[in-house]
N, C-alpha and C positions, 0 to 999 in steps of 0.2 A: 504494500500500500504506500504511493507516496502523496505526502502530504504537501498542498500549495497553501501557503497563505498570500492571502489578498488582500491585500491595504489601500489608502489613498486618502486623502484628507474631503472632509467637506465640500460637495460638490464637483466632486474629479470623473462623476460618474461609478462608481464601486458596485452599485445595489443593479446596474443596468449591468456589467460586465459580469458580478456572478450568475444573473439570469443565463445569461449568453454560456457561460461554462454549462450551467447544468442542461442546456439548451442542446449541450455536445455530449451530453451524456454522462458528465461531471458529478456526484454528490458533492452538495452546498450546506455548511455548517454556518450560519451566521452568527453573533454574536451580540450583536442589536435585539433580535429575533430571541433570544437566550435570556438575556434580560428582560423584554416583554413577559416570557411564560412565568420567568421569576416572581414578578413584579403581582403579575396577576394573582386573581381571588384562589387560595389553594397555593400558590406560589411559594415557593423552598426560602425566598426574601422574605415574606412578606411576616413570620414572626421575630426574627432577625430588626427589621426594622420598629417593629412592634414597642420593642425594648430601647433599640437606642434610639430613635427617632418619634414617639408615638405617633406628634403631631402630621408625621409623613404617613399614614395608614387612613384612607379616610376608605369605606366600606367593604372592608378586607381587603383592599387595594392598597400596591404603593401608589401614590402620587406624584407624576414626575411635577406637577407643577409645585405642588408643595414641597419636593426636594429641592426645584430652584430659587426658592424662595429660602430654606434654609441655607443651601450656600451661598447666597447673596448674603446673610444678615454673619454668616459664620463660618471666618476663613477656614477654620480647620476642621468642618464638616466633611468639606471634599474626600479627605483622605479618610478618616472614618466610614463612608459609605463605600468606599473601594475596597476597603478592609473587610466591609460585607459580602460586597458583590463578586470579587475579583474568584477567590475561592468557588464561590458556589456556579457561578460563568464555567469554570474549569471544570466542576463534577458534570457538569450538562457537555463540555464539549468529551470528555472522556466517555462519558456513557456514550453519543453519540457514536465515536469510534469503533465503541465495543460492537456497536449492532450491524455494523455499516460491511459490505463486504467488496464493496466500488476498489479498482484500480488505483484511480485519482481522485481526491477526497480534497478538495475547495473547502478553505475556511476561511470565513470573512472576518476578519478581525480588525477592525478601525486601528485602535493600540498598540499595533503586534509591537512595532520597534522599541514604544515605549515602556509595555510591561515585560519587555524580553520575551514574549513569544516564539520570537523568530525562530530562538534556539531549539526549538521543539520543532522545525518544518523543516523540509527536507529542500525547499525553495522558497522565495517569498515573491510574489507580480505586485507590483505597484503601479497604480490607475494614477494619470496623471494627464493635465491639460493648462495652458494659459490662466495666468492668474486671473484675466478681464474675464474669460471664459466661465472659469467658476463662479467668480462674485457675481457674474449674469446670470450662469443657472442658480445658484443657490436664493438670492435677488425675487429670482420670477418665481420661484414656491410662495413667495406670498409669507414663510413663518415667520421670521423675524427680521430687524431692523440691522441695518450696514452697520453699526456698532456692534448688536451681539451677534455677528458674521466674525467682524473681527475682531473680537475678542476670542471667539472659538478658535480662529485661526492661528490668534498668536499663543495659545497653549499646546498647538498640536506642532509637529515637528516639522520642521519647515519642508515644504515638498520637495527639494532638489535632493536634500541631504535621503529623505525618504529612498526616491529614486535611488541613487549612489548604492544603498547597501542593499538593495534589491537585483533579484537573480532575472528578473524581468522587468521589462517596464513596458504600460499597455498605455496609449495613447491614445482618448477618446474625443476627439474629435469630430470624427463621424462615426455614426455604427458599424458602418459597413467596414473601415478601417479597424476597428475596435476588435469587431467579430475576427475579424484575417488574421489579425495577434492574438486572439484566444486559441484561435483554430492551431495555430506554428503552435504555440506552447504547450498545446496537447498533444502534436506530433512528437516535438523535443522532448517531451518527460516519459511518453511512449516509447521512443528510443531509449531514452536510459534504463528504465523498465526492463527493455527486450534484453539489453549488453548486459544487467544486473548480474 
């Protein structure tokens, strides 16, 4: 089984390029997605949070807005809620593994470089595009305002350096270019597979 992690910062395209893998027949592990089932009613968070955050639990749910609202009033929230999360993200992407019997096993990991993931992949692709290009697409979602764009930007790791220590890099500009680089790097990990 080799493992690809998939990263990219905030509107680089990532959530379109995993599509496009499992699209090729790829298992996709997301991590966004991992967090949601957490978060949710029943969720393996959701007593975790109970305790150290109560005011973040509003009907057996976490509450992402009332967790932003807590890291706003309280610097050192952030790191407490990862201290919750980060572990229980990992028992969800192991158990995935365990079940999984796919070739090539795609993980979407926004964080990879930053919580040291990487060391656990056997490759890493990083989705990447114009800075004007992102702030447009991220922009036209409608969520939020050019300040908390860049604020999310400036905690994530800057794209180039991303790139750099990535075994790939997927260039989203067009789909159709995008797909043509998903498509090579499933032949090239195919090949490494075959020579294993």
């Amino acid at each position: 089984m080799f493992l690809l992690g998939l990263t990219g910062s905030i509107g680089m395209g990532k959530s379109t390029t995993a599509a496009m893998f499992a699209d090729a027949g790829c298992v996709v592990w997301d991590a966004d997605a991992a967090v949601h089932r957490l978060y949710a009613k029943g969720g393996a968070a959701v007593p975790a949070f109970a305790d150290a955050f109560p005011e973040a639990v509003i009907n057996d749910e976490v509450s992402r807005p009332a967790l932003k609202t807590i890291i706003a009033n309280d610097p050192n929230a952030l790191k407490k809620i990862e201290e919750i999360v980060h572990p229980l993200v990992g028992q969800d992407r192991a158990a995935f593994l365990e079940n999984t019997t796919s070739d090539i096993v795609v993980l979407d990991i926004p964080l990879i470089f930053e919580t040291g993931g990487n060391k656990r992949m056997d490759a890493v692709a990083c989705v990447t595009v114009s800075a004007e290009t992102q702030q447009e697409r991220v922009m036209a979602r409608g969520t939020m305002t050019l300040e908390q764009f860049e604020n999310i930007r400036s905690k994530q790791m800057p794209n180039d350096e991303k790139c750099a220590l990535s075994d790939y890099v997927i260039e989203t500009d067009t789909l159709e270019h995008a797909r043509a680089q998903v498509l090579a790097i499933i032949e090239d990990i195919k090949g490494k597979l075959t020579h294993a």
